[in-house]
C-alpha positions in Angstrom: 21.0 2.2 29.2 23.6 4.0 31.7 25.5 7.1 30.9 28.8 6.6 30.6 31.1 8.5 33.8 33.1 11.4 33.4 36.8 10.6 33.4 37.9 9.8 37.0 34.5 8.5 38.2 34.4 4.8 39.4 33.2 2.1 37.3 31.4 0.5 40.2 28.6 2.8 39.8 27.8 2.0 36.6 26.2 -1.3 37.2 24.5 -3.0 34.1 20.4 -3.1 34.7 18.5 -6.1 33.9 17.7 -6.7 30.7 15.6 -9.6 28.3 14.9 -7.5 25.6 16.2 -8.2 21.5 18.8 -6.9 20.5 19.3 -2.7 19.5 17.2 -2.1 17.0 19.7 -1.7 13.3 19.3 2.3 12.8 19.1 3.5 9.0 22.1 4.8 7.7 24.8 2.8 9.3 28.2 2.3 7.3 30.9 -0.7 8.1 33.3 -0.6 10.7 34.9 -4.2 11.6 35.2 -7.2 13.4 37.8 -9.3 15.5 37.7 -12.2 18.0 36.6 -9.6 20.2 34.1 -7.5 19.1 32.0 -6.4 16.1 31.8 -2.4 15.3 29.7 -0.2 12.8 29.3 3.2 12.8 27.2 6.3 11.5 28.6 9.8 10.8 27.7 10.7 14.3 28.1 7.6 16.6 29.8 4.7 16.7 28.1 0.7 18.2 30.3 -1.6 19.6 29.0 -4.9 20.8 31.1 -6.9 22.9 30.0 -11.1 23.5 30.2 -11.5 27.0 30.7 -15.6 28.6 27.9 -17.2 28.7 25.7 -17.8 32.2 26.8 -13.6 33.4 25.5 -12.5 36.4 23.5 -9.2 36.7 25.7 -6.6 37.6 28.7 -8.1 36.4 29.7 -6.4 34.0 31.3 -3.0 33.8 32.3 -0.3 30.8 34.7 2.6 31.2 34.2 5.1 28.6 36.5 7.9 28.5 37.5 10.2 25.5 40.1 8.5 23.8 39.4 5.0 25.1 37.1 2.3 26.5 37.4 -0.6 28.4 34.8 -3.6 29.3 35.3 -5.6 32.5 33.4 -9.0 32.5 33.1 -10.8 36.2 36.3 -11.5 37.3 38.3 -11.6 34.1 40.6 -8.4 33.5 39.9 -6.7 30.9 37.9 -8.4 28.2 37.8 -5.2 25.1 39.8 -2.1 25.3 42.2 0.0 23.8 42.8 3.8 22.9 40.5 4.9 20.1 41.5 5.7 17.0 39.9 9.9 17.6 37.8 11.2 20.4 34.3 10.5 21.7 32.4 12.8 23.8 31.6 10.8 27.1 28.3 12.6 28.2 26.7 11.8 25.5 27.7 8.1 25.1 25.9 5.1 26.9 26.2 1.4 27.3 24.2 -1.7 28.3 23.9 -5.6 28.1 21.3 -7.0 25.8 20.7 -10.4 26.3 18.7 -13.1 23.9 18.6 -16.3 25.3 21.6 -17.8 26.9 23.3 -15.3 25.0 24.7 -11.7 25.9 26.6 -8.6 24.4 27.7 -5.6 25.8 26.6 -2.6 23.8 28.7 0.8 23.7 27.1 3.8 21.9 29.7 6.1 21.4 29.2 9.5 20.3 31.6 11.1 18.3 33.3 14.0 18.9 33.9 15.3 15.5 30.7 13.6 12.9 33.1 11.9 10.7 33.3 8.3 9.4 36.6 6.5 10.9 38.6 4.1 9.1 39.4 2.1 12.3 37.8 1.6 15.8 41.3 1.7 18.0 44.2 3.3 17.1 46.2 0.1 17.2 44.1 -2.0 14.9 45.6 -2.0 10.9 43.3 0.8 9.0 40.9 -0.6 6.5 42.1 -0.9 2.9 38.2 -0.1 1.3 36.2 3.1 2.7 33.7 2.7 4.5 30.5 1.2 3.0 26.8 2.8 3.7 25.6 -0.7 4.7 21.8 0.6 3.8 22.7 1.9 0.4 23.2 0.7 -3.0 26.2 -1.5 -3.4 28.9 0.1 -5.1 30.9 -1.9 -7.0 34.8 -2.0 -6.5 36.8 0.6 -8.9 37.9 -1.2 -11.8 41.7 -0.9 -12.3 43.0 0.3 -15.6 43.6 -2.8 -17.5 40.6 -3.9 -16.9 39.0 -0.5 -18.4 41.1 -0.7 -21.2 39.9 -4.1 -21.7 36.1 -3.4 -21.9 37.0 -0.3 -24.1 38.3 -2.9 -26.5 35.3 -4.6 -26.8 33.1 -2.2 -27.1 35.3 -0.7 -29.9 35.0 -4.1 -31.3 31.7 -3.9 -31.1 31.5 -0.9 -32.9 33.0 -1.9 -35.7 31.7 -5.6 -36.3 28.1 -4.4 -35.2 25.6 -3.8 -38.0 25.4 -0.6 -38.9 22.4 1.7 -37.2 19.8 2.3 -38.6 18.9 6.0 -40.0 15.5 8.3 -40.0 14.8 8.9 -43.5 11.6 11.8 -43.9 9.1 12.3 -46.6 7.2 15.2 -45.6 4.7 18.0 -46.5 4.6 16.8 -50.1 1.3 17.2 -52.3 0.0 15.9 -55.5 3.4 13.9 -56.2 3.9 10.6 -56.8 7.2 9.8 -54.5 9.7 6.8 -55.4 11.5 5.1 -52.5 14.8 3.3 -54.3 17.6 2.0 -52.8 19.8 4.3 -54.6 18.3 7.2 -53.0 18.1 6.2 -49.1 20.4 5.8 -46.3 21.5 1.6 -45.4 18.7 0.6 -43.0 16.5 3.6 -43.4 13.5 4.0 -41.2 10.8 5.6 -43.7 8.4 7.9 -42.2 5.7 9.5 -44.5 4.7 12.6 -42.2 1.3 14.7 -43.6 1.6 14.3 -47.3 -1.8 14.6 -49.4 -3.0 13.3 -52.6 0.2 11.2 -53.1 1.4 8.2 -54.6 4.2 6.2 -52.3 6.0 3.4 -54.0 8.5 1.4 -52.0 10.7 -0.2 -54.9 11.2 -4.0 -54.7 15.2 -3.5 -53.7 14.7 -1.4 -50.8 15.3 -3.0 -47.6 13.6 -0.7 -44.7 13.7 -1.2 -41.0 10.6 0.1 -40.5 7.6 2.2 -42.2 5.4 5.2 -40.3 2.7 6.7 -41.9 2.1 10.0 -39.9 -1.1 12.5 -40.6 -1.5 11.5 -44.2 -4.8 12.2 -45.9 -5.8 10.7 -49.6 -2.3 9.1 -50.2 -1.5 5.7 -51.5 1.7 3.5 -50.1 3.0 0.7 -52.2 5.0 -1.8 -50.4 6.7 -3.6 -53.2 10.4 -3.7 -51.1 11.3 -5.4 -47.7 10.1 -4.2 -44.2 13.2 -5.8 -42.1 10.9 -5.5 -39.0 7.1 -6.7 -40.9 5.7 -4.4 -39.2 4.2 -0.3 -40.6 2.7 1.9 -38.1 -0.2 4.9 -39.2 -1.7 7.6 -37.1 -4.0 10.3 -38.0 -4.4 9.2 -41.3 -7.5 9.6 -43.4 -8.3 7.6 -46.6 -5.0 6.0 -47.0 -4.4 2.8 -48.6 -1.7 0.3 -48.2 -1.1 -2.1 -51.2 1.4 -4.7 -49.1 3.2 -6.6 -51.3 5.6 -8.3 -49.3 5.5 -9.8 -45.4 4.2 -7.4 -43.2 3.1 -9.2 -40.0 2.0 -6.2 -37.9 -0.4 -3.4 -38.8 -0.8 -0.3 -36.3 -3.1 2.3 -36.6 -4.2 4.8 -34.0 -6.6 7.6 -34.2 -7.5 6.7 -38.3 -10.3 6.9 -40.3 -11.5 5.2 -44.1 -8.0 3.5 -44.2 -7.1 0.6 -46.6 -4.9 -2.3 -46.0 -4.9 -4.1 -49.2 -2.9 -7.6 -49.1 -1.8 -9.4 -52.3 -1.2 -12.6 -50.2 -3.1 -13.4 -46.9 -0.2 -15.4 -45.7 2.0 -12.2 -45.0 -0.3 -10.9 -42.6 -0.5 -11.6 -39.0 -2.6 -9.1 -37.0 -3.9 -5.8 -37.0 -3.4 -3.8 -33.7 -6.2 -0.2 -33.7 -7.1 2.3 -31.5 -9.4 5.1 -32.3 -9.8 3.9 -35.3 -12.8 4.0 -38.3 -14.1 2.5 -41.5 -10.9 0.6 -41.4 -11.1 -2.1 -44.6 -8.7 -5.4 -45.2 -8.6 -7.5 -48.2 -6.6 -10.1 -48.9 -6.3 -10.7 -52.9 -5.2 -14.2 -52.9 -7.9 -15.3 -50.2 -11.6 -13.1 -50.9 -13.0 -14.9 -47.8 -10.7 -13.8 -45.4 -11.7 -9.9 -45.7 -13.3 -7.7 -43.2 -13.4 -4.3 -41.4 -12.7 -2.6 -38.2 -15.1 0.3 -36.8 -14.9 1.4 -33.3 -18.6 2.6 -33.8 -19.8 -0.7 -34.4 -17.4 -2.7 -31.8 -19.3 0.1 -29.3 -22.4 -1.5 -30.7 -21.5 -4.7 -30.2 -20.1 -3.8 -27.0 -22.6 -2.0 -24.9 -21.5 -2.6 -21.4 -17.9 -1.9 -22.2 -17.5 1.8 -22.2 -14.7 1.9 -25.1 -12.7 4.8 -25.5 -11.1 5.6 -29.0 -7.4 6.9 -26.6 -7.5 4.2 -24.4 -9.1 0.9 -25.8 -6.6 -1.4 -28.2 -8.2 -4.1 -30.1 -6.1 -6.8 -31.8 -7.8 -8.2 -35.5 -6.6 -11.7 -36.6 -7.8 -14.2 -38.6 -9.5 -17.5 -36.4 -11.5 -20.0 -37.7 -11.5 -18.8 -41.4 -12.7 -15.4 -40.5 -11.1 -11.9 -39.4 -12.1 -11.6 -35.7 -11.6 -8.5 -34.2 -11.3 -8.4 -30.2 -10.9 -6.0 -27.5 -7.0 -6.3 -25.6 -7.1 -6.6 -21.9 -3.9 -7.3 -19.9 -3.3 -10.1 -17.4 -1.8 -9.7 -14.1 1.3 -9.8 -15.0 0.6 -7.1 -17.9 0.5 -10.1 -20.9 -1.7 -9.0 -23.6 -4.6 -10.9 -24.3 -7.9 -10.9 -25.1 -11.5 -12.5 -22.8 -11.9 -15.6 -25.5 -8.2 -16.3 -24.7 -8.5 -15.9 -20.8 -12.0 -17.8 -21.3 -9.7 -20.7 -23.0 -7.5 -21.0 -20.8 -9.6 -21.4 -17.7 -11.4 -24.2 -19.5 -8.0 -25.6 -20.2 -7.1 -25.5 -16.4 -10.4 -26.7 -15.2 -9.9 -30.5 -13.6 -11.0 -33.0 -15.9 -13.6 -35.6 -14.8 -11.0 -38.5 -14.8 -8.6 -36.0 -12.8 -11.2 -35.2 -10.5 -12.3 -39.5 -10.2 -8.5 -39.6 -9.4 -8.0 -37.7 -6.7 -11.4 -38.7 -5.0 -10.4 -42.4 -5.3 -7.1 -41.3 -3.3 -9.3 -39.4 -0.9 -11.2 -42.5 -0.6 -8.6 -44.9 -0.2 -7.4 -43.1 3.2 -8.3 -45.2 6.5 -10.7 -41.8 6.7 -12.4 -42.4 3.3 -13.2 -46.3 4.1 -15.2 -45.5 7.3 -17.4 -43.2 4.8 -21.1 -44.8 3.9 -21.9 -45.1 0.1 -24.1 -42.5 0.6 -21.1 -40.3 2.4 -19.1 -41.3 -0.5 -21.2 -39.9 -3.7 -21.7 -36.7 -1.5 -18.2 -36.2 -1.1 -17.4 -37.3 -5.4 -20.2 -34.4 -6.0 -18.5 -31.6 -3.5 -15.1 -32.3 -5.0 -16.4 -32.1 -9.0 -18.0 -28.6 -7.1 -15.4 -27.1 -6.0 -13.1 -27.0 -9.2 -15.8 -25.8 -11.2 -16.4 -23.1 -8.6 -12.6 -22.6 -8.4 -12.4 -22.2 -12.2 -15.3 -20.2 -12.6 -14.1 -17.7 -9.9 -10.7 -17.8 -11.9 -12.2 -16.4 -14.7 -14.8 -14.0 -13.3 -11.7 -12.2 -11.4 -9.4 -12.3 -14.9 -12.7 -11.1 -17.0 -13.6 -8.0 -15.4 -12.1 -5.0 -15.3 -12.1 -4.7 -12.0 -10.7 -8.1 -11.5 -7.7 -7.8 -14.1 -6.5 -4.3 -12.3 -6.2 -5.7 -8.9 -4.3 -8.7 -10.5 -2.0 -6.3 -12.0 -1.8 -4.5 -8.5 -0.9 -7.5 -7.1 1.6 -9.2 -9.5 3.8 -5.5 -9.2 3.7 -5.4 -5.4 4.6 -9.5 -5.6 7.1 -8.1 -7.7 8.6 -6.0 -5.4 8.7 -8.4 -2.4 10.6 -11.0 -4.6 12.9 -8.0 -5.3 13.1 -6.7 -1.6 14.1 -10.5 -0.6 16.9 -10.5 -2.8 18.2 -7.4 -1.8 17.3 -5.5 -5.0 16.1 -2.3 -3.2 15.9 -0.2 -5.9 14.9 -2.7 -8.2 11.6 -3.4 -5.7 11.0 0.1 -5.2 10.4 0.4 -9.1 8.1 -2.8 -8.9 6.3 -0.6 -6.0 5.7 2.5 -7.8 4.4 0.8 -10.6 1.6 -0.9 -8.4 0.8 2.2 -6.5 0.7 4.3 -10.2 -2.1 1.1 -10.9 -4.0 1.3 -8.0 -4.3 5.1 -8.4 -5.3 5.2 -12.2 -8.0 2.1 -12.0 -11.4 1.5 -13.5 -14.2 3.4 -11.7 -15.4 0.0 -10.0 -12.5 -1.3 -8.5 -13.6 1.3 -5.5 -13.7 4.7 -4.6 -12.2 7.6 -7.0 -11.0 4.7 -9.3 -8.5 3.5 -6.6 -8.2 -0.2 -5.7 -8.6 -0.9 -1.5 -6.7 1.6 0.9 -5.5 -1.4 2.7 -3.6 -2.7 -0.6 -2.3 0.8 -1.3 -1.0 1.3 2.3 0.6 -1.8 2.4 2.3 -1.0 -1.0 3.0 2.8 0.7 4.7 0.9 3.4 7.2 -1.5 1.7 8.2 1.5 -0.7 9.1 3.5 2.7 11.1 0.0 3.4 13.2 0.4 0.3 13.6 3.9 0.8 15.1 3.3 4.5 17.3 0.4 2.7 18.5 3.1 0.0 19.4 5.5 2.6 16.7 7.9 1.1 15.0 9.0 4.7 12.7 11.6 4.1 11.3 9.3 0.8 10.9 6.8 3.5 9.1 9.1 5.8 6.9 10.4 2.9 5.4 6.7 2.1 5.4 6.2 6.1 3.3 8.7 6.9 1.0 8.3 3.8 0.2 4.7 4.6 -0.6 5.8 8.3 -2.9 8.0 7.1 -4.5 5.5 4.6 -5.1 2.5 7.4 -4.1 4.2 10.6 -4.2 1.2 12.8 -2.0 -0.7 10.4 1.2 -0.9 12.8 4.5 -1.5 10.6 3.8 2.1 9.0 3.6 3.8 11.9 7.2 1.5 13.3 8.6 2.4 9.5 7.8 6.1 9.9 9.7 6.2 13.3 12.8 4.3 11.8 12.4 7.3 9.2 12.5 10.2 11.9 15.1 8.2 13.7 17.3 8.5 10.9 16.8 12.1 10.0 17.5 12.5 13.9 14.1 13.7 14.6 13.8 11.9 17.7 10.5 13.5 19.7 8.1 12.1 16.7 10.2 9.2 16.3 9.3 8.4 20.0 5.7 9.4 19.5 5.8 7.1 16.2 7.1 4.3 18.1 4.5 4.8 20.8 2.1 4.8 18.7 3.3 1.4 17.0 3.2 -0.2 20.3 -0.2 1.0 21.1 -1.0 -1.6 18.0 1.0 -4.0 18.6 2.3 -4.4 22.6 4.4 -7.4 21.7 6.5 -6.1 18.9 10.3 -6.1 20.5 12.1 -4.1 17.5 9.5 -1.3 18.6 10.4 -1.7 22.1 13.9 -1.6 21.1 13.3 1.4 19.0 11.9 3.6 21.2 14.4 2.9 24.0 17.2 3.8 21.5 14.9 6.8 20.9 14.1 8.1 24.3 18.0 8.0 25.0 18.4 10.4 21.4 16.0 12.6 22.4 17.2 13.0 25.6 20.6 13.5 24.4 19.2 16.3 21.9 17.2 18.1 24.3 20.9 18.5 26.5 22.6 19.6 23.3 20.2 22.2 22.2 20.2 23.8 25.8 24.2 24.2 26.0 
């Protein structure tokens, strides 16, 4: 790069140096400028890039670029002049530079113009037609064009609409602190769509009359109370917690059961068709009859699933277990979650590998194909069992290892890692920054809360966690959000120091917040990984040039 003259100094002396490099590195937190047949423009709050294409097959040292304070002007061999104009405000000309960046057969002049007064401009020269839309932060989230007034009055409409032809919401409706009583829910005395919540009443008797139709039902520290269901749960589903010796006479269709932290409760069906599953946590001496179907009965007891469970270390806040009825039988079994956070249980992941595993007349298939190549007929008979036997192998090895990784604890919790950060690399593609940033946070919020043997203080592999780090701080530069970026930069450097792109996405972050020593050090540093990288070439060039500018500021 070559600073640009002071006004009245020839251009001659400003010849272009030699350069092969890629092209100047894209700084976070540049907004839109424009583009003509001539040239392309963006801009910061502080400085302005121009890039000028230049004819193809350029000489070295043909080129030249006149910067003054209200204009520029780019001379290319022995054309006239190829861009100029009068700018639309004033640039200070010490502080601006230029140079030729060539890729290829390709070439652009490159002007970096600093502003005089750190403002965005609506236009590059004061001749061109002034943009109708402001400038847009080309690294922040797209902001969607104001909608005019017809158009609001429009969407007022229908949510007014809405409103009105919507069903109607539904209302809390509280029983609580009541003792000894015996309550009766009727229609005539609750709110349209009422969720019921029964909240510490003891020694009670709860009927739900056959015309009520509730939205839900939440059974909240009760103690010695019985609940009648007789009336319709629009949702089949009743929720209890802290309750102790409560029982539930279900009379109509209630799919789901929830209890947490409860103890000697009673969930008695009068027809074993209306019940689905039974969803506990914490709890105890939990008992389920079904009148219509004696056979299907059975209880719940997180002492005895501890029994039964040895290796499993359950914990009443923590550990969710679903009970349903298989095979003629209630079966109660522990929940674990997929990678991509689906509730299931082992026997179901078990299942399904069995399902996936290649069948014997899949496996005869594709060895028959394998066979049938000009490769495969050379093969002895001998050659040819061997390679039947390595084939039938490898899938069962492939399913086995399938399921050992889904059936552990430390297996499932690294798939969930993973499937998050996937996640947010689908999301970053697409250009959903914010979006993939969520998708990040989530994995690194796994990775830090894991089981004790998926590694070291119940975190999953730095490596993962710094690469996760790292494509966060990616986002962050995306959204504009630099010292977010420089945050997850520096915590991924710290977490696998020799791991390169944090150390270049940590310099883009102090580059940005115009902290230009480190971000030379940082870019230094990335090339000390990786020699070859040309965006951290490009970096620190730009970088060197900002500091140096800096340092000249501070000392006028």
């Amino acid at each position: 790069p070559q600073p640009a003259p002071r006004q009245g100094e020839s251009a001659s002396r400003r010849r272009v140096p030699r350069s092969n490099g890629p092209q100047m590195l894209h700084i976070p937190g540049q907004y839109s400028g424009g583009e003509t047949a001539e040239y392309r423009w963006t801009q910061t709050k502080a400085e302005l890039e121009v890039r000028v294409p230049l004819p193809a097959g350029l000489a070295d040292g043909s080129v030249t670029c006149e910067i003054l304070p209200r204009s520029f002007a780019v001379r290319a061999g022995e054309e006239a002049v190829a861009v100029g104009g009068e700018l639309a405000a004033v640039v200070v000309v010490d502080d601006s530079l230029w140079s030729v960046e060539r890729d290829g057969s390709r070439a652009e002049a490159v002007l970096s113009l600093r502003k005089a007064v750190a403002e965005l401009w609506p236009r590059l020269l004061a001749s061109d037609a002034e943009e109708a839309a402001e400038p847009r932060l080309l690294d922040g989230l797209e902001r969607k064009a104001p909608t005019d007034k017809n158009e609001l009055l429009r969407q007022a409409k229908e949510r007014a609409k809405g409103a009105l032809d919507g069903p109607s919401k539904a209302v809390q409706h509280v029983v609580e602190g009541r003792s000894g009583e015996r309550i009766a829910l009727n229609a005539s005395g609750l709110p349209p769509l009422p969720v019921i919540t029964l909240r510490k009443c003891t020694d009670c008797e709860v009927v739900l009359g056959e015309g009520v139709a509730a939205v839900k039902l939440l059974v909240e520290g009760c103690v010695n109370t019985t609940v009648a269901v007789n009336g319709k749960v629009l949702t089949e589903t009743i929720e209890l917690w802290q309750c102790e010796g409560v029982a539930v006479k279900i009379a109509s269709a209630m799919r789901t059961v929830q209890l947490d932290a409860c103890s000697g409760v009673k969930l008695q069906y009068a027809r074993a068709a209306d019940f689905d599953r039974c969803l506990t946590a914490g709890v105890f001496d939990l008992a389920l009859s079904f009148a219509d179907a004696p056979s299907l009965d059975g209880e719940v007891d997180l002492g005895t699933l501890r029994a039964q469970m040895p290796d499993k270390g359950l914990s009443a806040e923590t550990d969710q277990f679903i009970s349903r009825h298989v095979e003629g039988a209630l079966l109660t079994e522990l929940i674990v979650r997929l990678s991509n956070d689906f509730p299931t249980t082992e026997r179901e992941v078990a299942d399904f590998a069995a399902k996936t595993r290649m069948k014997s007349d899949k496996i005869d298939e594709v060895v028959q194909g394998m066979l049938g190549s000009s490769l495969g007929r050379e093969l002895s008979g001998a050659e040819r069992q061997q390679m039947v036997e390595m084939v039938k192998s490898q899938s069962e090895a492939a399913a086995k290892a399938q399921h050992t990784a889904e059936g552990t604890a430390a297996g499932r919790h690294l798939a969930r890692v993973e499937f998050k950060k996937a996640a947010g690399n689908e999301a970053f593609k697409a250009g959903e920054y914010q979006q993939a940033a969520v998708a990040y946070t989530e994995a690194l919020s796994l990775a830090a809360s894991g089981p004790e043997d998926c590694g070291e203080g119940g975190t999953v592999d730095p490596a993962i966690a710094s690469a996760t780090r790292c494509n966060r701080a990616a986002c962050f530069l995306k959204l504009g959000r630099y010292a977010q970026a420089r945050e997850d930069a520096e915590a991924a450097a710290a977490l696998q120091p020799s791991y390169a792109k944090a150390h270049f996405r940590l310099a883009l972050a102090l580059q940005a917040e115009e902290k230009f020593p480190e971000a030379v050090a940082a870019f230094n540093k990335a090339l000390q990984l990786e020699p070859k990288n040309k965006e951290a070439a490009a970096g620190l060039r730009m970088a060197e040039v900002q500091a140096t500018r800096q340092r000249r500021q501070q000392q006028q």
